[in-house]
KOLBATI-489449 format. One line per field, with one value per residue: residue in three letters; chain; z, x, y of N, C-alpha, C, O in turn. Coordinates in steps of 0.2 Angstrom, whole numbers, plus 5000, padded with zeros to 4 digits. Layout:
// residues N
residu c(Ala; ...)
chaine c(A; ...)
n.pz c(Z; ...)
n.px c(X; ...)
n.py c(Y; ...)
ca.pz c(Z; ...)
ca.px c(X; ...)
ca.py c(Y; ...)
c.pz c(Z; ...)
c.px c(X; ...)
c.py c(Y; ...)
o.pz c(Z; ...)
o.px c(X; ...)
o.py c(Y; ...)
//
This chain:
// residues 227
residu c(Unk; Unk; Unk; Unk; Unk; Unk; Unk; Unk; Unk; Unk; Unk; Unk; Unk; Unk; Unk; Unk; Unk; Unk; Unk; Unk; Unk; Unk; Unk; Unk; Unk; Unk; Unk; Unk; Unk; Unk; Unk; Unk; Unk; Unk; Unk; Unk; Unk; Unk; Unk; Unk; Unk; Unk; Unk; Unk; Unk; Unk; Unk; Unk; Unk; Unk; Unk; Unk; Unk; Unk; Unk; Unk; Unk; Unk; Unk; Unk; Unk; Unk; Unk; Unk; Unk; Unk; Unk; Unk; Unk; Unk; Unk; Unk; Unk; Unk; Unk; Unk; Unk; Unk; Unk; Unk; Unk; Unk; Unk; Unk; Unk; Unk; Unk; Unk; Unk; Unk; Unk; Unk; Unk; Unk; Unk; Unk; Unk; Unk; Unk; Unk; Unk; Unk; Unk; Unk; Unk; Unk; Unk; Unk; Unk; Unk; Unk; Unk; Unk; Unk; Unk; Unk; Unk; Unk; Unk; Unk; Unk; Unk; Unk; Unk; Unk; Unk; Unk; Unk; Unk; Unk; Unk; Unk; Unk; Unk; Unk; Unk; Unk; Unk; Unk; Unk; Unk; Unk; Unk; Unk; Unk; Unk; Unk; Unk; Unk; Unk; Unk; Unk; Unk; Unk; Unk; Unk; Unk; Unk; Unk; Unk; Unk; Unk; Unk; Unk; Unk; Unk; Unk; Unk; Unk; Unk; Unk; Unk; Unk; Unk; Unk; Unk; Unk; Unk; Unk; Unk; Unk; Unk; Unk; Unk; Unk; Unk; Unk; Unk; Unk; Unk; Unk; Unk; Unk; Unk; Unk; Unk; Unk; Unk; Unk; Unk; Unk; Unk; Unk; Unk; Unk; Unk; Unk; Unk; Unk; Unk; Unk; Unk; Unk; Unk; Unk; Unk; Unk; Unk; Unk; Unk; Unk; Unk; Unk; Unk; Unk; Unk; Unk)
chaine c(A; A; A; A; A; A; A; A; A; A; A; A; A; A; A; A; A; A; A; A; A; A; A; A; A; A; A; A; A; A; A; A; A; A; A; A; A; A; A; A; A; A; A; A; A; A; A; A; A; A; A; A; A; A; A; A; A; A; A; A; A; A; A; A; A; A; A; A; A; A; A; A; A; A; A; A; A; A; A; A; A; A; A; A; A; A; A; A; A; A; A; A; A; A; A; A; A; A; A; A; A; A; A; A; A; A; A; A; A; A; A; A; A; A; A; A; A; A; A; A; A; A; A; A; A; A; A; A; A; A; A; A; A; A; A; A; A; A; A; A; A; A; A; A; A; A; A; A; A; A; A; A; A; A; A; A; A; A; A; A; A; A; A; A; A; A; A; A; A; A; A; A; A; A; A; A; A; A; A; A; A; A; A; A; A; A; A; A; A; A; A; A; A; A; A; A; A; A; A; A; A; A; A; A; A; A; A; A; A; A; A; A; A; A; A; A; A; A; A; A; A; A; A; A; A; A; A)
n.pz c(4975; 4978; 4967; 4963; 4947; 4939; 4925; 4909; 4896; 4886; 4880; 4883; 4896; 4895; 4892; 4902; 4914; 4908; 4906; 4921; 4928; 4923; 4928; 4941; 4949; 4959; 4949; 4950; 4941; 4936; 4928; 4931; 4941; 4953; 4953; 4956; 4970; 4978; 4975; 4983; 4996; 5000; 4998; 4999; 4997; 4989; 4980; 4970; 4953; 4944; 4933; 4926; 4921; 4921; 4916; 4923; 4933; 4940; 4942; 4952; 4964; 4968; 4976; 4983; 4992; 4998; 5003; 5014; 5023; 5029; 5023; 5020; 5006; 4992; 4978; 4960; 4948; 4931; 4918; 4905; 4905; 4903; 4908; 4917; 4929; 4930; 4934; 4946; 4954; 4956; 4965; 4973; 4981; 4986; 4976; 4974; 4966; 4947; 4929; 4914; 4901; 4883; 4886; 4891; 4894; 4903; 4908; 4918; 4924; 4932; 4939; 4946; 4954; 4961; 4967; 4981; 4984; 4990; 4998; 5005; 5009; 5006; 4994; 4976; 4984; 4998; 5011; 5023; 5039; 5052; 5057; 5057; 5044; 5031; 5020; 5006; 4999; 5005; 5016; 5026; 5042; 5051; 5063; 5070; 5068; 5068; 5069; 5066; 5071; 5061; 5062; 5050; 5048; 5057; 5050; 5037; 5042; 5046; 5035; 5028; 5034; 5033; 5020; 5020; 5029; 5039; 5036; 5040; 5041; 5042; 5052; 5046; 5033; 5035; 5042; 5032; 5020; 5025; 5036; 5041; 5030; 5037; 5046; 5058; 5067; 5080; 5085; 5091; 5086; 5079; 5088; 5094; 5086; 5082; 5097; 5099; 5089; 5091; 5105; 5096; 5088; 5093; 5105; 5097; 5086; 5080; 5081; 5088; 5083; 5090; 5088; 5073; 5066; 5063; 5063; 5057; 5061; 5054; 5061; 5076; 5090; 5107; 5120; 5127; 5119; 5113; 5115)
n.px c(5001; 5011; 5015; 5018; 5019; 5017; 5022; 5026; 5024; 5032; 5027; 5013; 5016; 5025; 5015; 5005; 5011; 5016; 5003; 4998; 5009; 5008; 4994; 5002; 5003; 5018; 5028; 5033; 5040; 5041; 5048; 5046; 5043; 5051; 5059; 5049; 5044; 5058; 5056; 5046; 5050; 5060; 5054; 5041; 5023; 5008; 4998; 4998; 4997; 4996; 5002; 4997; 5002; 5020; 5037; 5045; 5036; 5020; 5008; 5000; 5008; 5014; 5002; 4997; 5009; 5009; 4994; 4998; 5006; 4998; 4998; 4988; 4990; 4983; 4977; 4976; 4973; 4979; 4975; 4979; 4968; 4953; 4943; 4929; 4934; 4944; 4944; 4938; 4945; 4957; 4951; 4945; 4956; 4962; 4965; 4959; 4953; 4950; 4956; 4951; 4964; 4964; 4961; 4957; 4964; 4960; 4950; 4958; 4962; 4953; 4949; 4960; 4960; 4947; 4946; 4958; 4949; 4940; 4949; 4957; 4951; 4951; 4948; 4955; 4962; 4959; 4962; 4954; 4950; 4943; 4936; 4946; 4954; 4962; 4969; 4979; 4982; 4980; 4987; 4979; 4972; 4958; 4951; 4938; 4929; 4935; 4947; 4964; 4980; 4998; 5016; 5025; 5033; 5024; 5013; 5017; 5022; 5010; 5003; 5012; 5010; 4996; 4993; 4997; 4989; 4985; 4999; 5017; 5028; 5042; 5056; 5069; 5063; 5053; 5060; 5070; 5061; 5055; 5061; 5071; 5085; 5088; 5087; 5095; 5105; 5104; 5097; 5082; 5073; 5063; 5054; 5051; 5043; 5032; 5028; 5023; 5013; 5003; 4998; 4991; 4982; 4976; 4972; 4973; 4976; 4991; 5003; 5014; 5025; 5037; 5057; 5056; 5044; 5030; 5013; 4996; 4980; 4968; 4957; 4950; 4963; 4967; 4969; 4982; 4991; 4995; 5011)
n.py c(5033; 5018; 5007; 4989; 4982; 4966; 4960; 4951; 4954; 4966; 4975; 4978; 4977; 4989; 4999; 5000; 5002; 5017; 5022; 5021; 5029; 5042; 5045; 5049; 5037; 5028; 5019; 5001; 4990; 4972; 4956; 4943; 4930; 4927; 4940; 4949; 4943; 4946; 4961; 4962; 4959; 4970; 4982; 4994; 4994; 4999; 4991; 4977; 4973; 4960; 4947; 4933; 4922; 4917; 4918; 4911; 4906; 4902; 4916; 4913; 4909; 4918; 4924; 4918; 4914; 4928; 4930; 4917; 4924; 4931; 4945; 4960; 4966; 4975; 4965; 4965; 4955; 4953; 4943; 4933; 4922; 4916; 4909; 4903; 4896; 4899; 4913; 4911; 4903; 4911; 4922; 4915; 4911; 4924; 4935; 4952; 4956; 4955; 4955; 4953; 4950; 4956; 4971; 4988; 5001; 5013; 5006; 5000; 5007; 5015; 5003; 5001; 5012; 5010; 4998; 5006; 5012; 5003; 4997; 5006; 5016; 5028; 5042; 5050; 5061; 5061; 5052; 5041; 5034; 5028; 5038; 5047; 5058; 5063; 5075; 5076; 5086; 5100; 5096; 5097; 5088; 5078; 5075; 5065; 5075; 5086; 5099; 5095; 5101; 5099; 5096; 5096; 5084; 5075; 5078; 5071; 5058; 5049; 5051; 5043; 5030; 5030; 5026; 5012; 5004; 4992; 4986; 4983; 4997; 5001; 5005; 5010; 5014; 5026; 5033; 5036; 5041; 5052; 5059; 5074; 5073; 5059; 5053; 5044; 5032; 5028; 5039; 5046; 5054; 5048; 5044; 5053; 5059; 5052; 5049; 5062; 5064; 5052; 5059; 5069; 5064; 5056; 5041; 5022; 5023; 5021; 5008; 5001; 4992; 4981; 4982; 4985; 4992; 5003; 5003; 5006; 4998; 4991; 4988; 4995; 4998; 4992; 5003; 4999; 4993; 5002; 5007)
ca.pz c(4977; 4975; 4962; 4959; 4943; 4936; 4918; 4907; 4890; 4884; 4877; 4889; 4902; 4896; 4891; 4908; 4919; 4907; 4910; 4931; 4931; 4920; 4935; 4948; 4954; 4957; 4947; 4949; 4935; 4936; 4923; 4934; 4949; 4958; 4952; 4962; 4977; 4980; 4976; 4988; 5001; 4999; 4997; 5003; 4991; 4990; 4978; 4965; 4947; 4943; 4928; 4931; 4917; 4919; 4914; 4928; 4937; 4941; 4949; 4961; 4967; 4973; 4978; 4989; 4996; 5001; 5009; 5019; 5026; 5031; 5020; 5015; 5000; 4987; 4972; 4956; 4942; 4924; 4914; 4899; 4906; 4904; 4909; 4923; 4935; 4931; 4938; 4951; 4960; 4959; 4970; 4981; 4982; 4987; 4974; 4977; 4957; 4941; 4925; 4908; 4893; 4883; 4891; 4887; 4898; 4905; 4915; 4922; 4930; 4937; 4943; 4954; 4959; 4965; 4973; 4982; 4987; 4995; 5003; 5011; 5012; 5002; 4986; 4975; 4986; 5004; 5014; 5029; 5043; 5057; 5060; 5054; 5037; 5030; 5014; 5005; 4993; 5008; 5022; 5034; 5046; 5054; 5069; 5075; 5064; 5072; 5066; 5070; 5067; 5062; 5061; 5042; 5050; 5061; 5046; 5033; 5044; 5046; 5029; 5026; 5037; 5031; 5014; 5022; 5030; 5038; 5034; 5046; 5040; 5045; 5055; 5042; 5028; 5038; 5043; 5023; 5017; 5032; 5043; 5037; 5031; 5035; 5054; 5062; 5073; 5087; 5086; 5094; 5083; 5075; 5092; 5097; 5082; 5082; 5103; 5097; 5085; 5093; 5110; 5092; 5083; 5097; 5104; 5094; 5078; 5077; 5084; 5088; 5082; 5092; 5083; 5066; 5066; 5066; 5058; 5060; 5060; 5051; 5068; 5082; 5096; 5114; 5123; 5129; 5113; 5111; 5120)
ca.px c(5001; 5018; 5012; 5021; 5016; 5024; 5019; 5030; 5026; 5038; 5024; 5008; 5020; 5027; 5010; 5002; 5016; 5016; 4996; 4997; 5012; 5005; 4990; 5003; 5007; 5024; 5026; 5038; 5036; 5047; 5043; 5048; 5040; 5057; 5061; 5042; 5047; 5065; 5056; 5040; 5056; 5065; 5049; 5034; 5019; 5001; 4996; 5001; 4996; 4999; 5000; 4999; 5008; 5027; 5041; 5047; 5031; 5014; 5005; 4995; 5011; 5015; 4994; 4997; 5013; 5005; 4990; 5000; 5008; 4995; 4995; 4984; 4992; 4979; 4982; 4972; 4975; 4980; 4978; 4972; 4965; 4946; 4940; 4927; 4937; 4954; 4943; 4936; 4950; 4961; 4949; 4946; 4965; 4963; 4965; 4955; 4949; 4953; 4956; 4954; 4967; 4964; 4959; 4956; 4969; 4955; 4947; 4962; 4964; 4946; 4949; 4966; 4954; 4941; 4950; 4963; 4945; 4940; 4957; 4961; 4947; 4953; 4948; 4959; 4964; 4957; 4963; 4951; 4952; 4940; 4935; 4950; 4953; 4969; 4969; 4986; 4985; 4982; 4990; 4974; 4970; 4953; 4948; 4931; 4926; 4939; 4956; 4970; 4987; 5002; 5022; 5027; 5036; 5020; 5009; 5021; 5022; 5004; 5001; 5015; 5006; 4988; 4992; 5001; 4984; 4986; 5004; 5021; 5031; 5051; 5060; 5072; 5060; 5052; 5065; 5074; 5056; 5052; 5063; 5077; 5094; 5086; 5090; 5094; 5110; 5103; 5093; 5076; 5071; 5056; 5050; 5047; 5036; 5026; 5022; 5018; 5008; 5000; 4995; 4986; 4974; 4974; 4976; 4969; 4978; 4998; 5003; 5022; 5028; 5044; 5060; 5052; 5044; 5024; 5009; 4990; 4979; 4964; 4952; 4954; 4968; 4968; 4975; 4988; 4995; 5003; 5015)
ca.py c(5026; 5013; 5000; 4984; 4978; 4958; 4956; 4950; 4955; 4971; 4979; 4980; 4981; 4998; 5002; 4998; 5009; 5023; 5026; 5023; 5034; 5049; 5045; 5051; 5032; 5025; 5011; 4996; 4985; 4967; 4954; 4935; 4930; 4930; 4946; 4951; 4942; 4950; 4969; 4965; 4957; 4974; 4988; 4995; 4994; 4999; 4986; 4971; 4971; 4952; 4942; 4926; 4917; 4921; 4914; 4905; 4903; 4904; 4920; 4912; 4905; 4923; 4928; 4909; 4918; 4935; 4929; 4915; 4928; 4936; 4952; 4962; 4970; 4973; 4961; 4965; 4951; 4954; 4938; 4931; 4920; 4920; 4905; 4905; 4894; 4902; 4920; 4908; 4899; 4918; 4926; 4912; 4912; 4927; 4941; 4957; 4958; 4949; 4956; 4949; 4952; 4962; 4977; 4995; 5005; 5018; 5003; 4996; 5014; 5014; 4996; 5002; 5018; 5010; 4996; 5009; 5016; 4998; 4993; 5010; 5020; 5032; 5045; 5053; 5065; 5059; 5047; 5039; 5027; 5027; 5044; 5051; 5062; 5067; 5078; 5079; 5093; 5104; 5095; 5095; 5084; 5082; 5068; 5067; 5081; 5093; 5101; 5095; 5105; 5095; 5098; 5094; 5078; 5075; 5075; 5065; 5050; 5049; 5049; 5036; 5025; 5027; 5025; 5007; 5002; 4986; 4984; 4986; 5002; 4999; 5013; 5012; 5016; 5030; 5039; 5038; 5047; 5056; 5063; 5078; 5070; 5052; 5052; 5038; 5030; 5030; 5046; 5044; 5058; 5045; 5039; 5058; 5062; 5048; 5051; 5068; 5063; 5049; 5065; 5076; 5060; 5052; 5033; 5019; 5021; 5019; 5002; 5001; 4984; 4981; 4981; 4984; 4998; 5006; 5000; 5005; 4994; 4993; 4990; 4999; 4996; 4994; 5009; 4994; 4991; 5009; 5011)
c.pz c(4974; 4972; 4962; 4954; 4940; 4932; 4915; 4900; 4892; 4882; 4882; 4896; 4904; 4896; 4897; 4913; 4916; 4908; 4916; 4930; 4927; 4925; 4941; 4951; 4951; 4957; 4946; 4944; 4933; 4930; 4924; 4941; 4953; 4958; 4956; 4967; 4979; 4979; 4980; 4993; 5004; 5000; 5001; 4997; 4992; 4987; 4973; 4959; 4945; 4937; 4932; 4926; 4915; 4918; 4917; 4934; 4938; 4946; 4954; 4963; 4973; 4978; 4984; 4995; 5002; 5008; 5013; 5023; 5031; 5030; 5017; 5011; 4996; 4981; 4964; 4948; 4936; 4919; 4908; 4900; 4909; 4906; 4915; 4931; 4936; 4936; 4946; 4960; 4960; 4963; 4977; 4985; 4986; 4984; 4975; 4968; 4952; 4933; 4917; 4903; 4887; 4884; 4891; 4896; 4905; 4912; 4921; 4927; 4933; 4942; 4948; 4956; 4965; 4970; 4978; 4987; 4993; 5000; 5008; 5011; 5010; 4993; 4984; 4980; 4995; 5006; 5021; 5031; 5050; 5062; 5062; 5048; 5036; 5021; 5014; 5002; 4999; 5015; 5027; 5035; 5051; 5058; 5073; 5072; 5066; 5070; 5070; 5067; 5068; 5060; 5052; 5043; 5052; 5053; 5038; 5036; 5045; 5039; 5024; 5029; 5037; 5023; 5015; 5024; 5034; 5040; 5039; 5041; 5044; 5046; 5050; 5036; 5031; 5040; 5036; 5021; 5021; 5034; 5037; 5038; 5034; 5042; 5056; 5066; 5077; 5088; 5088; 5093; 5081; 5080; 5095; 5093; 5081; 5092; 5102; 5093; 5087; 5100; 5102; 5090; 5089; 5099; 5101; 5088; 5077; 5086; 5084; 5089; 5082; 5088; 5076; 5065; 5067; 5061; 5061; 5057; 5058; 5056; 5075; 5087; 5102; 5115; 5124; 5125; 5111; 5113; 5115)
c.px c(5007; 5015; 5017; 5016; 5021; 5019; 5023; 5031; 5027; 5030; 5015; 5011; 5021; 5020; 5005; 5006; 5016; 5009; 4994; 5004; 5009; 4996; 4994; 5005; 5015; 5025; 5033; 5037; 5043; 5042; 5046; 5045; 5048; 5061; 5055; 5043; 5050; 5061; 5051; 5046; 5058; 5061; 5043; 5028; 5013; 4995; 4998; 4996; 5000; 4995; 5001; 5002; 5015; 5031; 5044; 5042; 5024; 5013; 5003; 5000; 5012; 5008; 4996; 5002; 5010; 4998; 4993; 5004; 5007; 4996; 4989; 4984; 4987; 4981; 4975; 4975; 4974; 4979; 4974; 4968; 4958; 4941; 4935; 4930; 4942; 4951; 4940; 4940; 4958; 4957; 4946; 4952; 4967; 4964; 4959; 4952; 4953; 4950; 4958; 4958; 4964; 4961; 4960; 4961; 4964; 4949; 4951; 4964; 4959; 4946; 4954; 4963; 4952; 4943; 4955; 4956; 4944; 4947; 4957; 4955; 4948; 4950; 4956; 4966; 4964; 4957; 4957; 4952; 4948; 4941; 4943; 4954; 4959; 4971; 4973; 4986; 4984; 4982; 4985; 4971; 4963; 4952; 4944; 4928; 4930; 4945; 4962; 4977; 4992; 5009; 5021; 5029; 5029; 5013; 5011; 5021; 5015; 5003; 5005; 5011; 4999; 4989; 4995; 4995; 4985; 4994; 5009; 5023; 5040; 5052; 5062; 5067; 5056; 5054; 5068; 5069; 5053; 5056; 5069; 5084; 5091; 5088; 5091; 5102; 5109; 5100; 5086; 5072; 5063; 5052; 5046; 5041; 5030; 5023; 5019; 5012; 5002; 4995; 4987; 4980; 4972; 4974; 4971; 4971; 4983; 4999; 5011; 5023; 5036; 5049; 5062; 5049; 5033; 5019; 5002; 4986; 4973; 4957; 4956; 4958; 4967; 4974; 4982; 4994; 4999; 5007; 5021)
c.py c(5022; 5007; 4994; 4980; 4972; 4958; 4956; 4951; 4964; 4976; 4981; 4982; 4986; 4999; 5002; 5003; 5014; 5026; 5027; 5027; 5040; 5051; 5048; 5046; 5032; 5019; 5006; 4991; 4978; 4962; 4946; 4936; 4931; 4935; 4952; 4950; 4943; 4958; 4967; 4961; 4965; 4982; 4989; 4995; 4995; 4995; 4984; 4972; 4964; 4949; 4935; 4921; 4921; 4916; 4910; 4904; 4905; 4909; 4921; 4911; 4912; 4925; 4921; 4913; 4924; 4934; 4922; 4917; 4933; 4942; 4953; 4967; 4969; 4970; 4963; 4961; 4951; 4948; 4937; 4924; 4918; 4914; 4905; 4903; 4896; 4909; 4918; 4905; 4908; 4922; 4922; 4910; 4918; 4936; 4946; 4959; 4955; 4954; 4955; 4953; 4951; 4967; 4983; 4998; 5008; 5013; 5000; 5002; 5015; 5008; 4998; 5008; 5014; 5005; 4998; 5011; 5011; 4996; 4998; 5014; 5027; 5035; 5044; 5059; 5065; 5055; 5045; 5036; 5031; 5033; 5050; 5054; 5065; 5068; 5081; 5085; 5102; 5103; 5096; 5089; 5082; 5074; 5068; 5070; 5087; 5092; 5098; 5096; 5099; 5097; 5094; 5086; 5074; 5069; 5069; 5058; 5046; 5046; 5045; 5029; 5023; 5023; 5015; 5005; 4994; 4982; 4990; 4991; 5000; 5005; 5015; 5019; 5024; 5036; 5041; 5043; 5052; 5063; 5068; 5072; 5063; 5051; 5048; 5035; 5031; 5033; 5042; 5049; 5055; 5044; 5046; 5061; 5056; 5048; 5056; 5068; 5058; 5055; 5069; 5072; 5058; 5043; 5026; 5019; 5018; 5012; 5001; 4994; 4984; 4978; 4982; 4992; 5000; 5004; 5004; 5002; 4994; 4991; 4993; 4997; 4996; 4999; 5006; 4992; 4997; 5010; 5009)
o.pz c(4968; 4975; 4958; 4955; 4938; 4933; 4915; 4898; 4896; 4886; 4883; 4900; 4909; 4902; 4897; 4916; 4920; 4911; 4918; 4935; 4931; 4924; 4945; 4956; 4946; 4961; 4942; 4945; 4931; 4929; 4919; 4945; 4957; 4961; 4958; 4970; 4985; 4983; 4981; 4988; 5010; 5003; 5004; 4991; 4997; 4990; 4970; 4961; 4943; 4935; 4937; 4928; 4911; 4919; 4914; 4938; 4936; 4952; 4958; 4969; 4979; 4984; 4990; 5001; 5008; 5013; 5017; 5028; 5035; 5034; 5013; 5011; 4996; 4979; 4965; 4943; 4934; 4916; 4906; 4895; 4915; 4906; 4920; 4936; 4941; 4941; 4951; 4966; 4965; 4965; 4983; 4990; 4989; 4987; 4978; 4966; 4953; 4933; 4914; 4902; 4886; 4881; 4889; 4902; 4911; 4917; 4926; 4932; 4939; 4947; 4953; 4962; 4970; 4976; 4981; 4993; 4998; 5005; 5014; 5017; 5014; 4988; 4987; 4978; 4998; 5005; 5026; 5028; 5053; 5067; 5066; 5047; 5040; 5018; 5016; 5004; 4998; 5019; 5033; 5030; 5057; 5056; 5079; 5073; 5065; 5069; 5076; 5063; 5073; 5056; 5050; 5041; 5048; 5051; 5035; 5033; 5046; 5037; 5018; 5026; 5039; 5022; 5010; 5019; 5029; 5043; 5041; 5036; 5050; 5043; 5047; 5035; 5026; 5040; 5033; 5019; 5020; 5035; 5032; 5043; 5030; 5042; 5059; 5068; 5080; 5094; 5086; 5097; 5081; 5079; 5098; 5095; 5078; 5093; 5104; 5094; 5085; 5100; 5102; 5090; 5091; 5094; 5102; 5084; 5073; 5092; 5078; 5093; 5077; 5085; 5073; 5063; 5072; 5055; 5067; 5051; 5060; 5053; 5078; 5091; 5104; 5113; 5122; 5126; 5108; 5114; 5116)
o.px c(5009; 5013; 5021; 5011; 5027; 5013; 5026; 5036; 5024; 5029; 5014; 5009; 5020; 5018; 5001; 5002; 5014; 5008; 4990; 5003; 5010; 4992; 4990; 5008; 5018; 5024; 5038; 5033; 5049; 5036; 5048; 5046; 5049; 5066; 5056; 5042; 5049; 5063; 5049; 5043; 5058; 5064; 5040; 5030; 5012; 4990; 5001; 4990; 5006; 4990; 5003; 5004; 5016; 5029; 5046; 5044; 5022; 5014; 5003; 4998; 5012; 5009; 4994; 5000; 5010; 4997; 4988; 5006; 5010; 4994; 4985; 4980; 4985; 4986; 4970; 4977; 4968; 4984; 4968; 4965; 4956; 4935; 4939; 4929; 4945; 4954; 4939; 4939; 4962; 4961; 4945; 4952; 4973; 4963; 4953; 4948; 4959; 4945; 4964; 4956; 4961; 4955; 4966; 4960; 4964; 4947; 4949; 4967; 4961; 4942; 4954; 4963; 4954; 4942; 4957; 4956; 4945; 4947; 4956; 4956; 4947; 4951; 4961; 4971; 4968; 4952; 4958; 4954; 4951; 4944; 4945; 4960; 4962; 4973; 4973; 4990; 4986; 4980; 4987; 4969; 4964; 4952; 4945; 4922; 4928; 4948; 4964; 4980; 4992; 5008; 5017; 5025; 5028; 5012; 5008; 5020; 5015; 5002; 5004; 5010; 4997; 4986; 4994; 4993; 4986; 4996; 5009; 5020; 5042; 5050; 5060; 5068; 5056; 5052; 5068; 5071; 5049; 5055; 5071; 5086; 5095; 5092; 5085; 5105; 5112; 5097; 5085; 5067; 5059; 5046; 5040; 5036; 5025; 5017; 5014; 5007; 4997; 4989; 4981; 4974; 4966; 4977; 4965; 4967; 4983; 4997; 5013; 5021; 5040; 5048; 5068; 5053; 5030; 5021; 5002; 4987; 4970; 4951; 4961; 4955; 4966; 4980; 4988; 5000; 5004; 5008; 5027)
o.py c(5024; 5001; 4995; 4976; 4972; 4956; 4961; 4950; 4967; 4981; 4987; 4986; 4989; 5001; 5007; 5007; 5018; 5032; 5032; 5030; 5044; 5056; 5051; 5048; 5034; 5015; 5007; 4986; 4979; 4963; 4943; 4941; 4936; 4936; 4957; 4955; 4944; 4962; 4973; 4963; 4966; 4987; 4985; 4997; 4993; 4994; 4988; 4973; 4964; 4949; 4933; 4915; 4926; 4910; 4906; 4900; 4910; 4908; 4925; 4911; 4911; 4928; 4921; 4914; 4923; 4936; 4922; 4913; 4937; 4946; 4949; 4972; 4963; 4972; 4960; 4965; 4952; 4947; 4939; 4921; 4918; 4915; 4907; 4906; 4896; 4911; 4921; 4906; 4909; 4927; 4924; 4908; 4918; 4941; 4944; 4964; 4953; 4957; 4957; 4959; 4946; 4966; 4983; 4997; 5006; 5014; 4997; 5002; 5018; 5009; 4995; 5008; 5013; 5006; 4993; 5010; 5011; 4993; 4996; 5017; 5032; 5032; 5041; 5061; 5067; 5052; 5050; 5031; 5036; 5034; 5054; 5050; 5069; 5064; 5087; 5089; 5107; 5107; 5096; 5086; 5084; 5068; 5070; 5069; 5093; 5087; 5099; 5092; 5095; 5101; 5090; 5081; 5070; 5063; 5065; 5053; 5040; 5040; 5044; 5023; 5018; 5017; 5012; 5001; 4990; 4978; 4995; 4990; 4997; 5010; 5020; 5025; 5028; 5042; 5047; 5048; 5056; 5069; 5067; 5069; 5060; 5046; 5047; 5041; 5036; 5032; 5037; 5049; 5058; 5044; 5046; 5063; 5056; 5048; 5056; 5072; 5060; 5055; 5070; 5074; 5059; 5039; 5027; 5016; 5013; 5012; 5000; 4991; 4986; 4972; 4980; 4997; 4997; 5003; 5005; 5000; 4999; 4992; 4993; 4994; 5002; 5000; 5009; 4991; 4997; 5016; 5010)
//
């Protein structure tokens, strides 16, 4: 998973990235709201670790942003503040879980599990999305209860886009991690591996958002909408 974590002290911060990355996530760690704002502007993310007293502004201001936007990036609150309305008005604001300071490492990594398990429908290892299974460590793909083979390309973009749930995917970005050599000028190199791919799962998942790039959506699509 792509973490962005905003906390601003030196010392829980490191100590908060070096436990999610010795997990296997990759962890973006900025320590000012408008230094969170320009890398979620700039990136793709699977979810926010948010303080919410930083030094130039309050966290909710970014959680106010995000769901006005209509995202639904997962957001799970670091604060020390412990009061019942401060955990009250951050989840009716929107965040997806709240977690008071100070906090034992071992459950802040159970709380981005188990919330990764709610947001995306995903273990450690297995991603799902409405009858269909895609398990990285040995590259299969299963839709309906049935195999389905994928090119290297085929299944990478796939599992760029589950792991996004919800959220658009940019050509750019797509082709940069995806494609060999980062293909693009013109090439129409992305547009064939997503119709191929779209023919093997089937229609009702990848949603091409003109311009911009591919998203699936977290209810099902009209046939009408893929093209």
């Amino acid at each position: 998973m792509n973490l962005l974590l905003v906390e601003d002290d030196l010392d829980l911060g490191n100590g908060v990235r070096i436990a999610l990355a010795n997990q296997g996530m990759d962890v973006v760690w900025v320590r000012r709201l408008d230094d969170a704002l320009r890398t979620l502007d700039g990136g793709t993310f699977d979810m926010v670790l948010l303080d919410l007293g930083l030094p130039d502004g309050d966290g909710l201001d970014l959680l106010f942003r995000l769901r006005r936007d209509r995202q639904i990036l997962p957001v799970l609150v670091l604060s020390a503040r412990d009061a019942l309305n401060d955990r009250l008005r951050s989840l009716d604001d929107g965040a997806d879980d709240y977690l008071v300071k100070p906090f034992a490492l071992a459950e802040l990594l159970s709380r981005v599990r188990a919330l990764a398990r709610r947001s995306y429908g995903f273990n450690d290892e297995t991603i799902r999305m409405r009858g269909l299974a895609l398990h990285e460590p040995t590259r299969g793909v299963i839709v309906d209860g049935e195999p389905v083979e994928l090119s290297r390309c085929e299944f990478d973009l796939l599992a760029l886009l589950l792991k996004r749930t919800g959220r658009v995917v940019t050509r750019r970005v797509m082709e940069e991690q995806v494609l060999p050599g980062g293909q693009a000028n013109g090439s129409n190199s992305l547009e064939v591996h997503i119709s191929n791919l779209r023919k093997k799962i089937g229609q009702g998942y990848i949603r091409t958002v003109r311009g911009i790039g591919y998203v699936i959506d977290v209810q099902s699509l009209a046939r009408s909408t893929q093209k």
